[in-house]
TORPA-4810 file (N, C-alpha, C, O; in nm, 3 decimals):
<nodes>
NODE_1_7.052_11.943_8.929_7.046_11.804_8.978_7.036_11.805_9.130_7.098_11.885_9.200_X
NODE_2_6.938_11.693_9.187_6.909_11.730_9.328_7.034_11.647_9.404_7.108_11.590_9.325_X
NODE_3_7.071_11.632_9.552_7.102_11.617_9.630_7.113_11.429_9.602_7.228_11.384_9.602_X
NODE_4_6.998_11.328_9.580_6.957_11.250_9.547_7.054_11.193_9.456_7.137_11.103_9.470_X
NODE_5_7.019_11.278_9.349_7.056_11.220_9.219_7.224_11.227_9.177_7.277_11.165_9.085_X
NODE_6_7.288_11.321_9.274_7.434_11.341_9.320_7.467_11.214_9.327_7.528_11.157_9.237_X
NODE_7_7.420_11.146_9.461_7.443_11.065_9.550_7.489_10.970_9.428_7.602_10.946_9.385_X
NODE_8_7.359_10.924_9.387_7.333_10.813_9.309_7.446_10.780_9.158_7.469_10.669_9.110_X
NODE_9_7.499_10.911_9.110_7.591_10.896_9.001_7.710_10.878_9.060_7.797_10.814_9.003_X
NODE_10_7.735_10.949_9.220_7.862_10.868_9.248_7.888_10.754_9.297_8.001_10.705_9.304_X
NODE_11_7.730_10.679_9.354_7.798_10.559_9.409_7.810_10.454_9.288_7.861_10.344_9.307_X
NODE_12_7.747_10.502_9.130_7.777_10.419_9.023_7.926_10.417_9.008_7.977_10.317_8.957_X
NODE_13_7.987_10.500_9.040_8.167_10.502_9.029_8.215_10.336_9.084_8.290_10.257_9.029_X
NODE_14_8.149_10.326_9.194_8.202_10.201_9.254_8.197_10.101_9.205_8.087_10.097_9.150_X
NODE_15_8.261_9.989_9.183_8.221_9.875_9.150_8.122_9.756_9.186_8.066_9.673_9.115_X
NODE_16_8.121_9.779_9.336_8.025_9.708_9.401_7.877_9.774_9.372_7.778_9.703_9.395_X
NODE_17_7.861_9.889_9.329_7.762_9.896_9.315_7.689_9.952_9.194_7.569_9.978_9.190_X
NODE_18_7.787_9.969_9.081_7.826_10.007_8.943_7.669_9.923_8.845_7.620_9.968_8.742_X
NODE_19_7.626_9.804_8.918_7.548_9.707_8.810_7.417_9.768_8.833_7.333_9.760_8.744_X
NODE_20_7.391_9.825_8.937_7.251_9.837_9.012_7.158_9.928_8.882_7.218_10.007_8.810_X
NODE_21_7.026_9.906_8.867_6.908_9.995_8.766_6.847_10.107_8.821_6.793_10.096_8.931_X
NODE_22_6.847_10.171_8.785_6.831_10.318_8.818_6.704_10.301_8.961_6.705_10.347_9.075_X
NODE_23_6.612_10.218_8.892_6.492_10.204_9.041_6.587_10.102_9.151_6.565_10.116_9.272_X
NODE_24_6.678_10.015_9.111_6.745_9.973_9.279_6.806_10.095_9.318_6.758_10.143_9.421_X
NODE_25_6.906_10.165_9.261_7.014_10.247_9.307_6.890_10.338_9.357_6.944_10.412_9.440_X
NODE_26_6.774_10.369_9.352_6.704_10.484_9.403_6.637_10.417_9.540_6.619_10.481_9.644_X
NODE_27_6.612_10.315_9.526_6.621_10.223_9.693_6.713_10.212_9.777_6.703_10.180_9.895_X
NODE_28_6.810_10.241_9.714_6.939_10.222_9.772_6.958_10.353_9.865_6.967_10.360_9.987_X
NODE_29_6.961_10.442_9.778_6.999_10.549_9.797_6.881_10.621_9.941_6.905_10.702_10.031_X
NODE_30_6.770_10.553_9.907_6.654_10.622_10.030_6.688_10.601_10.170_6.685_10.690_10.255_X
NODE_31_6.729_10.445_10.195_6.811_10.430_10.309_6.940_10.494_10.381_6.969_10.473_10.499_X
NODE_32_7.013_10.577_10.288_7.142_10.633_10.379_7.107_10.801_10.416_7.002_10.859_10.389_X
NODE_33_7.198_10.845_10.469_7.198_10.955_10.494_7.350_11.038_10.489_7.455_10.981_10.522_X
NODE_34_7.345_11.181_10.443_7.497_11.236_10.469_7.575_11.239_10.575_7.494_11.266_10.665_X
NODE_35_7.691_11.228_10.630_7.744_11.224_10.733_7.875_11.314_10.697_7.954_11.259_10.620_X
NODE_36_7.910_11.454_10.746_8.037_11.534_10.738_8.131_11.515_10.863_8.111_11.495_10.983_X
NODE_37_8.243_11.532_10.782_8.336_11.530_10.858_8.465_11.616_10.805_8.499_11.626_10.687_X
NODE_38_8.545_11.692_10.947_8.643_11.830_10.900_8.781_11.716_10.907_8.794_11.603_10.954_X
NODE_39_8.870_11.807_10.839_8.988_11.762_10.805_9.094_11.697_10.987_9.124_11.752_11.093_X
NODE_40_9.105_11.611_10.949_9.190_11.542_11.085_9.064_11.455_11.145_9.112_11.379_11.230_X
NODE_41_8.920_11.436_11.135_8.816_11.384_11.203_8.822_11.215_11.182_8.818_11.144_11.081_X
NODE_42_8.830_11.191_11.309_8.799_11.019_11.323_8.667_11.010_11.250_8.587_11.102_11.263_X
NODE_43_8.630_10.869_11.149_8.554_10.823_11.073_8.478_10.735_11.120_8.355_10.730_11.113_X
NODE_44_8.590_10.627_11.196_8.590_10.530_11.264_8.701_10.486_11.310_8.801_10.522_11.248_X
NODE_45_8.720_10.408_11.415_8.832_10.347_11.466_8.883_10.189_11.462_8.796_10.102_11.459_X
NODE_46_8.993_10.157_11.462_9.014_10.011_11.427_8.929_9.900_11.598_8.989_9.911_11.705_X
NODE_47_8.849_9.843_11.595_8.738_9.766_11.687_8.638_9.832_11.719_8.599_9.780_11.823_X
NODE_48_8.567_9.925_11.691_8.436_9.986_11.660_8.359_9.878_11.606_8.407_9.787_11.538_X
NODE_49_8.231_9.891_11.639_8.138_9.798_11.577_8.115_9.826_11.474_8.101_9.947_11.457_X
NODE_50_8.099_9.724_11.338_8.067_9.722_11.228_7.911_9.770_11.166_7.839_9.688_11.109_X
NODE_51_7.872_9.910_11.185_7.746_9.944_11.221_7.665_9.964_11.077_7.546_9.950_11.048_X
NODE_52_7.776_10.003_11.002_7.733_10.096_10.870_7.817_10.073_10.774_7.909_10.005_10.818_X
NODE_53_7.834_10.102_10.639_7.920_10.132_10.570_7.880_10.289_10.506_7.773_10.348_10.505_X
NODE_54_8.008_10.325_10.458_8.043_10.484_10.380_8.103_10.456_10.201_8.186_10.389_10.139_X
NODE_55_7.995_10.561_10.176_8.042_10.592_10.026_8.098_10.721_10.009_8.021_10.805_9.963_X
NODE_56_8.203_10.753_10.033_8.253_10.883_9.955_8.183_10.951_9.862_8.130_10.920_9.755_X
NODE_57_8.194_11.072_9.936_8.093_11.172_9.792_8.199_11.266_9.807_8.215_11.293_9.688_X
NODE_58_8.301_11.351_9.880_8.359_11.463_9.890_8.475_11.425_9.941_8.457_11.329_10.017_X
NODE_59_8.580_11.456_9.934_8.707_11.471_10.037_8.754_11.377_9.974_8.736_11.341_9.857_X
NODE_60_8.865_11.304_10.117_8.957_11.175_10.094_8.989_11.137_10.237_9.022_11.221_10.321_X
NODE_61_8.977_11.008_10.263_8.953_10.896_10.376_9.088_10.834_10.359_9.129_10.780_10.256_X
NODE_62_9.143_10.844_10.455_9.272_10.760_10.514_9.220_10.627_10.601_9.121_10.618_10.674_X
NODE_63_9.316_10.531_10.569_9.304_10.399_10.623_9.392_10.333_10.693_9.495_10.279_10.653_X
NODE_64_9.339_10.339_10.821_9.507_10.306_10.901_9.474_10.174_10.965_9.364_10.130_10.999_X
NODE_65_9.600_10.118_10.973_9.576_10.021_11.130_9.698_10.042_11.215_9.802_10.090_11.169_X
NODE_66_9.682_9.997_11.357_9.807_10.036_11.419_9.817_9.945_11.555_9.716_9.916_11.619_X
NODE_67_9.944_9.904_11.592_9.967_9.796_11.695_9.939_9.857_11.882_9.887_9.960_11.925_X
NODE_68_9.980_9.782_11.926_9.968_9.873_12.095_10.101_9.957_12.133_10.110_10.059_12.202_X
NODE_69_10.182_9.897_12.081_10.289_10.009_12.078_10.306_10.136_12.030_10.400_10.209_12.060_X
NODE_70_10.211_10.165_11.951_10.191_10.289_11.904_10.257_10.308_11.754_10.278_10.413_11.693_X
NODE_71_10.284_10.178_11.715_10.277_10.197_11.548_10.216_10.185_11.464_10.134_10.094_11.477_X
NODE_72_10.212_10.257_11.335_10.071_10.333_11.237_10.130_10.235_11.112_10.248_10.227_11.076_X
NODE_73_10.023_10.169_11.061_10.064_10.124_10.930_9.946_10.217_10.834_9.834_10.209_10.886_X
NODE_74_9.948_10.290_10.726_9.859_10.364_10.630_9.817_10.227_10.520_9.915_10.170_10.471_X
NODE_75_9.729_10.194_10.495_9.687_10.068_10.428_9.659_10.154_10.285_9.717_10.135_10.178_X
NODE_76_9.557_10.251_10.312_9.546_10.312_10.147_9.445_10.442_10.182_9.374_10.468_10.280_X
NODE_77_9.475_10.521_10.041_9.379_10.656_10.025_9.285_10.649_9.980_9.309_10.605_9.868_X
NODE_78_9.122_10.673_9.997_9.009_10.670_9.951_8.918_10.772_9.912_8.844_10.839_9.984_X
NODE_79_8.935_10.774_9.774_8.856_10.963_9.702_8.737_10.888_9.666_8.713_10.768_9.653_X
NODE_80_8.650_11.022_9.648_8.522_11.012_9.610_8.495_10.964_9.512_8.549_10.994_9.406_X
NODE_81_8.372_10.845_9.530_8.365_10.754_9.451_8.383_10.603_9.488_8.335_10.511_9.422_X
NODE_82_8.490_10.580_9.649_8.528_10.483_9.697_8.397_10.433_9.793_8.304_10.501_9.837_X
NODE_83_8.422_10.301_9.809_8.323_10.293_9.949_8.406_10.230_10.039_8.479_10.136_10.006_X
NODE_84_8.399_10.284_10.168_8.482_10.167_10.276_8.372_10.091_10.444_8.255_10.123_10.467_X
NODE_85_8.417_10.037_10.491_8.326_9.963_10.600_8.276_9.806_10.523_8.241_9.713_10.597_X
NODE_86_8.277_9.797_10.444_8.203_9.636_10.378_8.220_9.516_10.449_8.153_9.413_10.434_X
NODE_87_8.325_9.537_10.535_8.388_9.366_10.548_8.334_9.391_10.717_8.319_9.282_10.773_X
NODE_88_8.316_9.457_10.766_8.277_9.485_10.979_8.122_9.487_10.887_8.039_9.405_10.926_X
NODE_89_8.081_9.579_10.767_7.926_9.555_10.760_7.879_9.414_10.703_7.763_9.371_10.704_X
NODE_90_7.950_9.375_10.671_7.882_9.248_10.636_7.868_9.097_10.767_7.768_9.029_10.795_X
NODE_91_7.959_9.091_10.801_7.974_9.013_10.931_7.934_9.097_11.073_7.903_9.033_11.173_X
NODE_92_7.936_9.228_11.073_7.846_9.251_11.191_7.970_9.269_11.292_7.927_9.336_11.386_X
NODE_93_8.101_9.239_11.312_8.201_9.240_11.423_8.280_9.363_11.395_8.258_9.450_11.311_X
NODE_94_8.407_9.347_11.511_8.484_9.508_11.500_8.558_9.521_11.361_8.602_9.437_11.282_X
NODE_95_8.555_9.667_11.362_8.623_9.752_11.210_8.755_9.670_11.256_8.790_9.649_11.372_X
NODE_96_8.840_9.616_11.098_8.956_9.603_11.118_9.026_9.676_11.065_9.109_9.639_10.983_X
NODE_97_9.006_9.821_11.107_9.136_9.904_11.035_9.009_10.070_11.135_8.896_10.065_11.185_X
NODE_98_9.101_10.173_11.121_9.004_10.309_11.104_9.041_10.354_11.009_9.122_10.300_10.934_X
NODE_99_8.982_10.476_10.993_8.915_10.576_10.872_8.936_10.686_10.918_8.887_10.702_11.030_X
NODE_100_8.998_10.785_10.870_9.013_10.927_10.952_9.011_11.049_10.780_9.078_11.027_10.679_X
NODE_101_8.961_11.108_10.790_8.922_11.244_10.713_9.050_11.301_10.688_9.115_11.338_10.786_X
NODE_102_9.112_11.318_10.544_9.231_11.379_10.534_9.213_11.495_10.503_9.307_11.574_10.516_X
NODE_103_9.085_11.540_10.451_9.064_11.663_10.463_8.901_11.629_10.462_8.849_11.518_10.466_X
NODE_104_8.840_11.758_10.455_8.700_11.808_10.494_8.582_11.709_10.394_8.544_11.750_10.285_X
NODE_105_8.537_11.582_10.450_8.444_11.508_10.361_8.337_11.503_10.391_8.292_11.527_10.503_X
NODE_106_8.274_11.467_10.287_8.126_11.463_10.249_8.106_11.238_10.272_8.156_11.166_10.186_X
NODE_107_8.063_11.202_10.343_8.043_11.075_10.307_7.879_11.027_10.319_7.810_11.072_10.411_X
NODE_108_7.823_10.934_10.218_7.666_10.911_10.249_7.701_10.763_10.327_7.784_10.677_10.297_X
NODE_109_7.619_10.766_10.421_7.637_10.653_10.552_7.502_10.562_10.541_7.387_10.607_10.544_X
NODE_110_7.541_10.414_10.525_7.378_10.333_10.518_7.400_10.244_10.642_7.517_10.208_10.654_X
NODE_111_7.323_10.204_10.726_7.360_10.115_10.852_7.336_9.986_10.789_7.291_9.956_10.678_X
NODE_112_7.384_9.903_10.907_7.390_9.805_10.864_7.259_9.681_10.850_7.256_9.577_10.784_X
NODE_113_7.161_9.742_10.940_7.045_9.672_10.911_6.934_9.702_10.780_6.873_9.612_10.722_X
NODE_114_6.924_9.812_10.756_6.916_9.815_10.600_6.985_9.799_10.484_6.923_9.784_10.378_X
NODE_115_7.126_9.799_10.488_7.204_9.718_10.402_7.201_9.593_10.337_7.219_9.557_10.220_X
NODE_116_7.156_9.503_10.502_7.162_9.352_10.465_6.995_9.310_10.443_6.954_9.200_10.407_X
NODE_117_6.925_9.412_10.469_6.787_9.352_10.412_6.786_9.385_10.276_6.728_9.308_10.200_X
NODE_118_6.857_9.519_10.216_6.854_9.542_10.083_6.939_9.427_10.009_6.905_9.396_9.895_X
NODE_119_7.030_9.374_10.059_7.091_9.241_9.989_7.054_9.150_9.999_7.108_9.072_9.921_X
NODE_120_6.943_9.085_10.091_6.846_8.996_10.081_6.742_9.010_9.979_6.676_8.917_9.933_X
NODE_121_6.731_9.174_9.937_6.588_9.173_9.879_6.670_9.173_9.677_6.610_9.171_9.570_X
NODE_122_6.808_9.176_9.704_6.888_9.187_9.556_7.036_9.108_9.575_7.142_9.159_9.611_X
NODE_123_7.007_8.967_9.537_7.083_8.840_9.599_7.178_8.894_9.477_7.293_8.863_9.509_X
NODE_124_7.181_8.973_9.324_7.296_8.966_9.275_7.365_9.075_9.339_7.483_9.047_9.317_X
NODE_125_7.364_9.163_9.392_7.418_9.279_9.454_7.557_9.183_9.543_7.676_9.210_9.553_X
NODE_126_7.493_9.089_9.585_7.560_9.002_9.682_7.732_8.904_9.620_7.845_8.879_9.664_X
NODE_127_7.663_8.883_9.520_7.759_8.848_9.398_7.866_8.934_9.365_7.974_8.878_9.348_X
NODE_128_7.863_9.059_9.352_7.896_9.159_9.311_7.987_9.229_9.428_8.075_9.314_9.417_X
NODE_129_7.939_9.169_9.536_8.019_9.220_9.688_8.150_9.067_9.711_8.268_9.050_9.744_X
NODE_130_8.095_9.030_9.692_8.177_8.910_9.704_8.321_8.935_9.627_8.431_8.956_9.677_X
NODE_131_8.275_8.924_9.472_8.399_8.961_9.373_8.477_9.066_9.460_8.594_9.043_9.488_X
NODE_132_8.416_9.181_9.503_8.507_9.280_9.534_8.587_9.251_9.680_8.699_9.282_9.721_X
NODE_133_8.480_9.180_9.735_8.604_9.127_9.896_8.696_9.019_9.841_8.746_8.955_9.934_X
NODE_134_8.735_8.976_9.715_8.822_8.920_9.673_8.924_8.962_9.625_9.031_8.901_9.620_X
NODE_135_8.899_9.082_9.579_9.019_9.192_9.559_9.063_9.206_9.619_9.185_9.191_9.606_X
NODE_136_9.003_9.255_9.761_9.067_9.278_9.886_9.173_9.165_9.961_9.271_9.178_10.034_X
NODE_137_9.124_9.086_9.922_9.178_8.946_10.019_9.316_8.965_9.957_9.423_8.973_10.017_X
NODE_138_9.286_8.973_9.792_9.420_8.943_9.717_9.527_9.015_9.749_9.637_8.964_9.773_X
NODE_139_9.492_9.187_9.751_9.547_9.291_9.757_9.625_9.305_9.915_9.726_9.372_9.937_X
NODE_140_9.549_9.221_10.016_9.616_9.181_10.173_9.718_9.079_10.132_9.834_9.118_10.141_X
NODE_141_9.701_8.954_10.089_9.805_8.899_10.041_9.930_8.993_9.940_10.038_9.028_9.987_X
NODE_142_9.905_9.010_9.858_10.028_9.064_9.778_10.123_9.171_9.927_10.242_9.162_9.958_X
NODE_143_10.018_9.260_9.988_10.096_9.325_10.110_10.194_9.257_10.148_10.314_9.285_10.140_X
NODE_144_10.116_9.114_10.215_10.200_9.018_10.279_10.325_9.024_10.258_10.424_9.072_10.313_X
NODE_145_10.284_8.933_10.114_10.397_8.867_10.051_10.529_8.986_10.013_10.648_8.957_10.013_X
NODE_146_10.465_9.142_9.977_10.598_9.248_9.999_10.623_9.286_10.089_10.706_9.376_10.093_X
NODE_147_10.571_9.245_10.189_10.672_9.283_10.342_10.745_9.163_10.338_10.863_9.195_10.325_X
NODE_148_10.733_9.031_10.342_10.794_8.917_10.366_10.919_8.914_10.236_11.037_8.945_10.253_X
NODE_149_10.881_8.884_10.152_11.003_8.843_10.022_11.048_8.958_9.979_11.146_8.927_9.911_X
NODE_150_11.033_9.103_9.976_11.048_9.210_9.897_11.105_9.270_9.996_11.047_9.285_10.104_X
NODE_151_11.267_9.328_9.963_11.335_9.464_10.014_11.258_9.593_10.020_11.161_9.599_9.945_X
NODE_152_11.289_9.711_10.104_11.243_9.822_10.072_11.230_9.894_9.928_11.122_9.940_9.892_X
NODE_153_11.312_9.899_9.870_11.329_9.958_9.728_11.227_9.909_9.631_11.153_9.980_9.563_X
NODE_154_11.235_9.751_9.635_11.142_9.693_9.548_10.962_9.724_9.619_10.875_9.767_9.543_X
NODE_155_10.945_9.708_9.701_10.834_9.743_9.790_10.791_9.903_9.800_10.692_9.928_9.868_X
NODE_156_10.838_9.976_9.758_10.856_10.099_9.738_10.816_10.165_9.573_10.744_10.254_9.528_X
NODE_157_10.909_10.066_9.523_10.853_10.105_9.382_10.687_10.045_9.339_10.607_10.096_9.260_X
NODE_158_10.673_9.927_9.416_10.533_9.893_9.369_10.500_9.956_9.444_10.405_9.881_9.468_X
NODE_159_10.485_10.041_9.519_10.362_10.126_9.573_10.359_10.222_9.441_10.265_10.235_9.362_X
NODE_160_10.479_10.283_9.437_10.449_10.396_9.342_10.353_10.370_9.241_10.249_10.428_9.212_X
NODE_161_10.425_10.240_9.179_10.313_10.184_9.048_10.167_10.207_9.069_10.107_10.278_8.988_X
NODE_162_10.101_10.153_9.173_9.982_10.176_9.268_9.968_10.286_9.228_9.901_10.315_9.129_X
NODE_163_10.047_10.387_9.318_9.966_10.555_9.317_9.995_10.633_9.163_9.967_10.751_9.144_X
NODE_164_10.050_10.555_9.071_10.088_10.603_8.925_9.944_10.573_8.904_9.879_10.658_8.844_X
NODE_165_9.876_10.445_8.952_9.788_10.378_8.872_9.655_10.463_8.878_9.574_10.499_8.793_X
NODE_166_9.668_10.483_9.026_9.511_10.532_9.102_9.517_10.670_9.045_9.420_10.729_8.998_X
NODE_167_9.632_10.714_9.052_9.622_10.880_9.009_9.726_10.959_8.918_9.768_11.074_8.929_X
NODE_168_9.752_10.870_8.832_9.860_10.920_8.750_9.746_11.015_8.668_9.626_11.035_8.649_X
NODE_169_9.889_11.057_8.634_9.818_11.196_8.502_9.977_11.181_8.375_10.093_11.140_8.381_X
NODE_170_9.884_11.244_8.270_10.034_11.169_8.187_10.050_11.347_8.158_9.951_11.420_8.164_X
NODE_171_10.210_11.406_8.123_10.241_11.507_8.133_10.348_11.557_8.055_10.377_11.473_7.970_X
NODE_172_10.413_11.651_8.048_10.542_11.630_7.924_10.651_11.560_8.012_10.735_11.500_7.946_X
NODE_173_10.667_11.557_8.160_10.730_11.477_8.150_10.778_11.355_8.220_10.890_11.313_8.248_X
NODE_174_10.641_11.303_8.241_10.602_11.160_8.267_10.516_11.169_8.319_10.457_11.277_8.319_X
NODE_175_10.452_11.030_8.408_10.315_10.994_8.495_10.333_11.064_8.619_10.380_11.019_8.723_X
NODE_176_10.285_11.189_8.595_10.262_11.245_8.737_10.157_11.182_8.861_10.037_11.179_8.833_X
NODE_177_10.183_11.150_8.946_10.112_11.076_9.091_10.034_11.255_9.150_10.079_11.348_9.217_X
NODE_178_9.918_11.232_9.088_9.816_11.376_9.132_9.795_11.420_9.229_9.731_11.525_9.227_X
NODE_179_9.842_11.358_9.380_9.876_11.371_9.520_9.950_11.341_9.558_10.013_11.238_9.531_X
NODE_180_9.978_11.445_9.657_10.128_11.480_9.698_10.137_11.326_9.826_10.049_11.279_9.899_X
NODE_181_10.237_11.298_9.813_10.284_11.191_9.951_10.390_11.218_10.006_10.494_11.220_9.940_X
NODE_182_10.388_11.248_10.152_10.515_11.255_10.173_10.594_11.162_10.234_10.540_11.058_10.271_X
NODE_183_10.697_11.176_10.250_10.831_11.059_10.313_10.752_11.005_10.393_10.679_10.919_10.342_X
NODE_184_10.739_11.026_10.510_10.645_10.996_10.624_10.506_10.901_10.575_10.493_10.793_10.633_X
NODE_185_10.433_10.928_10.500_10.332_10.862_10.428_10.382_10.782_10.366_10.315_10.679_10.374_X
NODE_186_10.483_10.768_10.293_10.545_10.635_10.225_10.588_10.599_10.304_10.581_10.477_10.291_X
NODE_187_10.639_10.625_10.399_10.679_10.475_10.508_10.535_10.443_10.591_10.502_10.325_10.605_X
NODE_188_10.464_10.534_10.636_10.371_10.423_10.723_10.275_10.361_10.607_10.180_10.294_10.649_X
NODE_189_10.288_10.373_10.480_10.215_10.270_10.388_10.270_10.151_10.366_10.192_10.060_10.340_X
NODE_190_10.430_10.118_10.369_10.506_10.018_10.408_10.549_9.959_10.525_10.593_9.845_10.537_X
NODE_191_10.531_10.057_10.625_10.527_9.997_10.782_10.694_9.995_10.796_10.746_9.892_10.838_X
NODE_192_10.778_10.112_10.759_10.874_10.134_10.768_10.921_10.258_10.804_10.832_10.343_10.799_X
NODE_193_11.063_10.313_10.849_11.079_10.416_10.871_11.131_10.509_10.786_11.222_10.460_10.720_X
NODE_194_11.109_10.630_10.761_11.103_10.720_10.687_11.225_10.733_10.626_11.243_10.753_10.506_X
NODE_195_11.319_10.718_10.725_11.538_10.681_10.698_11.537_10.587_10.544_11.580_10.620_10.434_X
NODE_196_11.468_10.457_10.589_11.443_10.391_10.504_11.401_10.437_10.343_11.480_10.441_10.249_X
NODE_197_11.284_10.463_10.337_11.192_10.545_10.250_11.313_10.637_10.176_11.336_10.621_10.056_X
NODE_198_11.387_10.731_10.253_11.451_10.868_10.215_11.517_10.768_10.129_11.484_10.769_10.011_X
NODE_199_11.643_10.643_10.184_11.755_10.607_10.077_11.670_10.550_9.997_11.669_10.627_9.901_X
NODE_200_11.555_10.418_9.961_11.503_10.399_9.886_11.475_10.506_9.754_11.514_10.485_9.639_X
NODE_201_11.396_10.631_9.802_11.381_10.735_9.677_11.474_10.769_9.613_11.453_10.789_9.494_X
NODE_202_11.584_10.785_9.656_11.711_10.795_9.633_11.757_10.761_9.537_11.785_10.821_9.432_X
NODE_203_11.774_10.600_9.590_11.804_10.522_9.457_11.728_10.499_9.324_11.761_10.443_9.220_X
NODE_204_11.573_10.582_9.376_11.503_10.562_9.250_11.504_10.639_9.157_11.492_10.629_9.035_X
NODE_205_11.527_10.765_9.266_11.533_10.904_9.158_11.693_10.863_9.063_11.707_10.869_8.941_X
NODE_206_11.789_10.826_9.158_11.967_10.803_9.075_11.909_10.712_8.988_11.982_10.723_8.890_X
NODE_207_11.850_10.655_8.969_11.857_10.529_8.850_11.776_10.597_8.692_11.783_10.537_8.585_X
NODE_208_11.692_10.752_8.714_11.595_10.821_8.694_11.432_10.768_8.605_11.365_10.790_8.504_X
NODE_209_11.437_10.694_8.720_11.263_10.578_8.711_11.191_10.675_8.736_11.091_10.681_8.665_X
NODE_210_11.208_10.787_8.839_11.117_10.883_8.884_11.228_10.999_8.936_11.344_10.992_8.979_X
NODE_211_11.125_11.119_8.907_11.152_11.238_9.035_11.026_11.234_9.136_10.915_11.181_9.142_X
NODE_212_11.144_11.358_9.243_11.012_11.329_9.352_11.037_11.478_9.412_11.136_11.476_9.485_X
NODE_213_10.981_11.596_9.404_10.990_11.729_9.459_10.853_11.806_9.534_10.754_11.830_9.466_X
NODE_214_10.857_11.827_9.625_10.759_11.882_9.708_10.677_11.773_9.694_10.589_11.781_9.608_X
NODE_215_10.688_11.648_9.776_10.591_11.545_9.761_10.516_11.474_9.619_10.458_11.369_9.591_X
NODE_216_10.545_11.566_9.570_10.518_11.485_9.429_10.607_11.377_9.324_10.717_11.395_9.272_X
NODE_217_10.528_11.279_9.318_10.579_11.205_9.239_10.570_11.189_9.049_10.472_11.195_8.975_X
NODE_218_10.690_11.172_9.022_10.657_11.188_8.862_10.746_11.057_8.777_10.860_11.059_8.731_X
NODE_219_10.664_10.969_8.777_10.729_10.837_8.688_10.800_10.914_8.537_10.739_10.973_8.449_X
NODE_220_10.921_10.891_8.546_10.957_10.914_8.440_11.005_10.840_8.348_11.019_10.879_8.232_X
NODE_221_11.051_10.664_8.412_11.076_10.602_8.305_11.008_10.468_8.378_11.049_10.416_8.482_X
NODE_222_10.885_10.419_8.289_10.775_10.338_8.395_10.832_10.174_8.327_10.825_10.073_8.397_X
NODE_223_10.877_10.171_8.212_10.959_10.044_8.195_11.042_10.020_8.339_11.002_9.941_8.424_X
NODE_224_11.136_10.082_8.351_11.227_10.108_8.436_11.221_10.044_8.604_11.280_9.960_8.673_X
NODE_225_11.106_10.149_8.618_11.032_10.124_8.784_10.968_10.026_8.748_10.929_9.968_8.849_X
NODE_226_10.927_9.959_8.630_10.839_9.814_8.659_10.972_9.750_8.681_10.999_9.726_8.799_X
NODE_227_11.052_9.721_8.601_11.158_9.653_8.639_11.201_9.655_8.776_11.198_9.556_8.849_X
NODE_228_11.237_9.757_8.805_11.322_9.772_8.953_11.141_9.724_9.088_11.159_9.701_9.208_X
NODE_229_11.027_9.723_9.037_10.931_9.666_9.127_10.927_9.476_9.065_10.851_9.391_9.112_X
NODE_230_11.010_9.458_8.974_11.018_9.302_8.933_10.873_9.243_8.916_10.833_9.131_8.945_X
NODE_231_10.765_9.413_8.828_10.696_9.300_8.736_10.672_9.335_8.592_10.568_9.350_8.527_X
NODE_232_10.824_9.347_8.555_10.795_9.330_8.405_10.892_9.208_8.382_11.010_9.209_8.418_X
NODE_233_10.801_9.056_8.289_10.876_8.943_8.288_10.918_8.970_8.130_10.859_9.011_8.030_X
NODE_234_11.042_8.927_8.160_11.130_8.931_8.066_11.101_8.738_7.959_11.062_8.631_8.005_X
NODE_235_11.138_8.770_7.831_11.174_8.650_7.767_11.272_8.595_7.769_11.371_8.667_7.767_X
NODE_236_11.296_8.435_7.773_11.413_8.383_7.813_11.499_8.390_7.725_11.612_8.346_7.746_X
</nodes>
């Protein structure tokens, strides 16, 4: 299988671009080009111009944003198969977040002026982008709303749920989370400090919702951690 035709079965992974017929996705695909990058490499930075967007073909893409004081919030992890840049490529203004290489990736890069003529020339593609910046919107809200109404613990366990979701593996003995996270990474994904994070796990592992050893996470009782993340609704 050529180089091409790589491309093209992984950007069907995506959703945004999952609908496309073998002759769009091969239009699609003529416009971008590969772009590598080594482990620790800026992607992009948060107010960079919105030039291009990236589809993951190799590695995994970290997503940060961070204040002037020099604090890091981690928004989310992006494996091959993901695409990121949509929302600076579609409006044309600065990235609101960067992108940095968590290890050694492969990404195919389309700019942004052939992007938006290819979505002029395939108005449902457009449809299809939309739905998915609605996820997004939602998925910024729910953030919100667990930094605002939600303690650490509870805010903690729904992440886990998250990384159970994105990368669980089922095992003898429970939903293993297939990448390692560490303390440090669970707090700047909550925008908290790691002190925090440590007693949180704590109490999750004592209650035994989960273990957590050499960064790995392993749901062991997922009734449990839905409960203690308050979304499993009970009958009155």
């Amino acid at each position: 299988m050529n180089v091409l035709a790589d491309v093209a079965n992984i950007l069907r992974r995506n959703r945004l671009l999952s609908g496309l017929d073998d002759r769009h996705m091969a239009e699609l695909v003529s416009l971008g080009r590969l772009s590598r990058f080594h482990e620790g490499q800026t992607v992009f930075e948060k107010g960079d111009p919105g030039d291009c967007l990236y589809a993951i073909l190799k590695g995994q893409i970290a997503v940060s944003t961070g204040s002037v004081d020099g604090k890091t919030m981690l928004l989310n992890i992006l494996d091959a198969g993901d695409v990121l840049g949509e929302i600076a490529l579609l409006d044309g203004k600065e990235r609101t977040a960067g992108a940095t290489a968590l290890r050694a990736s492969e990404l195919f890069r389309i700019d942004r002026p052939a992007f938006i003529a290819f979505l002029e020339r395939h108005p449902k593609l457009c449809i299809q982008m939309m739905a998915v910046l609605c996820e997004r919107l939602r998925w910024v809200s729910e953030n919100i709303e667990d930094a605002v109404f939600h303690d650490v613990p509870r805010r903690l366990a729904r992440r886990i749920l998250l990384l159970a979701e994105t990368y669980g593996q089922r095992t003898a003995t429970g939903l293993k989370v297939n990448q390692a996270v560490s303390q440090e990474g669970l707090a700047a994904m909550l925008g908290v400090t790691r002190e925090m994070v440590n007693k949180s796990l704590r109490a999750l592992r004592n209650s035994g919702a989960i273990t957590y050893t050499k960064g790995f996470i392993v749901v062991t009782d997922l009734d449990l951690l839905k409960d203690m993340a308050g979304e499993n609704v009970r009958e009155p």
